[in-house]
N, C-alpha and C positions, 0 to 999 in steps of 0.2 A: 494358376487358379488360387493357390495357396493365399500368394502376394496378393490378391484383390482379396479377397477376407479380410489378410492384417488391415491392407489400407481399411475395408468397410468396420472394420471394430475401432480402430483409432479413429477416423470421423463420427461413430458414432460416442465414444468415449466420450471426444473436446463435445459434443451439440448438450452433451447431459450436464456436464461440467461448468458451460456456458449457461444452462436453464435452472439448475436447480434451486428450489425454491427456499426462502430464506432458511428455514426451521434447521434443516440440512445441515445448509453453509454454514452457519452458526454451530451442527451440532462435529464437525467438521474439523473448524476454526478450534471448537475447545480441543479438543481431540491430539489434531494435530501440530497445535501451533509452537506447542511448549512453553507458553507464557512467556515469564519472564527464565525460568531455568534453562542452567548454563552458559548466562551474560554474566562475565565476568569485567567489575569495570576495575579499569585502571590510573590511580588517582592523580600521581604524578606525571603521566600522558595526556591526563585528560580525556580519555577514548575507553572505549568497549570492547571486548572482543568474546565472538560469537564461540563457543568452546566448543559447542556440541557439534555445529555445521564444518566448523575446524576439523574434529575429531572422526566426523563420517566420512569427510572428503580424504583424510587420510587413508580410512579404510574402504571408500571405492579405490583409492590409488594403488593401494596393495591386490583388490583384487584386478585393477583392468593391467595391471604387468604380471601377475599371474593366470589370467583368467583360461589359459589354456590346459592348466594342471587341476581343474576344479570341473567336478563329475557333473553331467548337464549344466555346466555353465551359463547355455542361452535362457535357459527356466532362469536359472538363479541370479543372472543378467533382469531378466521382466520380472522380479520381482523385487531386486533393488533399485531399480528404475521406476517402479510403480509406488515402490516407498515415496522416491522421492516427488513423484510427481502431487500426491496427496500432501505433501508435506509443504508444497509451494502455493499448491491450491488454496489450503489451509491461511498462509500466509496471505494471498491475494484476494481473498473471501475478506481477510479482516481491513487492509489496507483500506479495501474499496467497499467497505460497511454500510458507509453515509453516505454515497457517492448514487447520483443519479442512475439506471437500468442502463440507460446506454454509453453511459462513461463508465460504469464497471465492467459491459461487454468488450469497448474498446480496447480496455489494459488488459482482461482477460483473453482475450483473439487473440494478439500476435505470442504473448506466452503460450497457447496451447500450439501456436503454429510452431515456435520455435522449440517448443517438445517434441512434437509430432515430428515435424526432419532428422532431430537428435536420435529420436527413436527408431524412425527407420531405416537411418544412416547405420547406427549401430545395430540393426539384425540385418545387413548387407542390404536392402532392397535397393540400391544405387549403383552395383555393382555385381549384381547377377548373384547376389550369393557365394561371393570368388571368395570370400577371407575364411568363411567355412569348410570348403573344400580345401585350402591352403591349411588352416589351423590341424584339421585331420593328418595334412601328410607330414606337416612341420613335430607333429605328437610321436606317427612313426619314426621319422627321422630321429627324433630326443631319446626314445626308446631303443632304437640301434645303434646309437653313440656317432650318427653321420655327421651332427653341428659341430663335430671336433674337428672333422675336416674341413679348412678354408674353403677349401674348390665347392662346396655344397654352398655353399656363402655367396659363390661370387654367381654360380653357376643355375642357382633355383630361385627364384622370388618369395617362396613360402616366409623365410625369416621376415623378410620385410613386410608381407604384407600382414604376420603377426604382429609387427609394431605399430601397423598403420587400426588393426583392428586395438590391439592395446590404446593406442591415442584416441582412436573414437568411441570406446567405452567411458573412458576419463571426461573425453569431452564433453557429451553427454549427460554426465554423474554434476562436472562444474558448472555448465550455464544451469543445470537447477537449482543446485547449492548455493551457487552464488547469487540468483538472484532472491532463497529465502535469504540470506543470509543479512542482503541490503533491507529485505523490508524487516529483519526485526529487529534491524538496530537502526534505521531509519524511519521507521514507519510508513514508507510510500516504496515503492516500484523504484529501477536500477535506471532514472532517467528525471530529469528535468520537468517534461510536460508528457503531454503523452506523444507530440510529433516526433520528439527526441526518442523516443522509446520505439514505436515503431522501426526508427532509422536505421536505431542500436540492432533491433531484434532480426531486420532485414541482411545487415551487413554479419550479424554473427549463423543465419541460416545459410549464407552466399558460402562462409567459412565451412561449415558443416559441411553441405554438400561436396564444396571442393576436396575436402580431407576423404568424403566417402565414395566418391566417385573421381573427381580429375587422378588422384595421386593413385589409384590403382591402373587406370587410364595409362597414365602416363608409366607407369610401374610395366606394365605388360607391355607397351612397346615399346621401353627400350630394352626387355628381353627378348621379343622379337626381333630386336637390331642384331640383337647378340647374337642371334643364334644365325 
């Protein structure tokens, strides 16, 4: 019952995200967009570089490999993930300013689609909730000094699928980051036209899913084999 909420508040989320009416987006855009601070350009390169999107991605990196020693994690999870989601928002509000209603819905769609997988890729909804239950016993395990034991290693999946939830936190934290990152030193979306963009956004959801569902999949039965 739970899982059908999250799903009904993130469709509901992208539909408000999709409609909101300019005054908003604009008041949004300034908000969040960061202007021109922390574009650092580089004369001799000839190029730019994003400091700020640099400098958070860093520090989602630190927390999605630590994120199991950090107290209510999943709150703190939705809530830096909710950062960034306004913050790309921000950015694709501005890109697509001048842009006809139905060509800013366009570019705006598959970005909320390809948040929306990321998101519930990373709070388990692909996989039963497995990496939660894992992350719990991999916490007593660290607490009773059993990860020093190889045999726990070869023997229990919990490590592993803490690194499989580590990587879909990150991953997660990057297709957001990376795609504010291309519009504000680019001024347009991480794609050519909008076909290419779609493609992009299709084949990096296909990735999502597979990290949060095949690789647990596959994870559990070949401990299954094992056992």
């Amino acid at each position: 019952m739970t899982d059908y909420i999250i799903y009904g508040i993130v469709g509901v989320i992208a539909l408000i995200a999709l409609l909101l009416p300019k005054p908003i987006r604009h008041a949004i855009t300034t908000i969040f967009s960061f202007g021109e601070f922390g574009l650092w350009e580089i004369h001799w390169r000839h190029d730019t570089v994003d400091l700020i999107s640099n400098f958070i991605l860093l520090l989602m990196f630190i927390f999605s490999v630590g994120y199991f020693m950090v107290p209510y994690y999943q709150i703190v999870y939705i809530l830096l993930y909710g950062f960034a989601v306004i913050c790309l928002l921000a950015q694709t509000y501005r890109v697509t300013d001048d842009d006809p209603t139905w060509k800013r819905i366009l570019t705006l769609l598959p970005l909320l689609i390809m948040l929306a997988v990321a998101f519930l890729g990373a709070m388990g909804m692909f996989n039963q909730h497995h990496a939660i239950k894992a992350t719990t016993v991999f916490v007593k395990a660290l607490e009773k000094k059993e990860l020093l034991d190889p045999i726990f290693w070869i023997s229990n999946p919990e490590p592993l699928i803490v690194i499989f939830q580590a990587l879909s936190y990150f991953a997660s934290f990057y297709v957001a980051w990376a795609q504010f990152k291309a519009m504000r030193l680019d001024d347009t979306y991480k794609a050519n036209n909008l076909f290419l963009l779609w493609i992009k956004i299709i084949f990096v959801c296909a990735i999502l899913f597979g990290l949060n569902f095949g690789l647990y999949f596959a994870l559990e039965k070949a401990f299954y084999v094992a056992e």
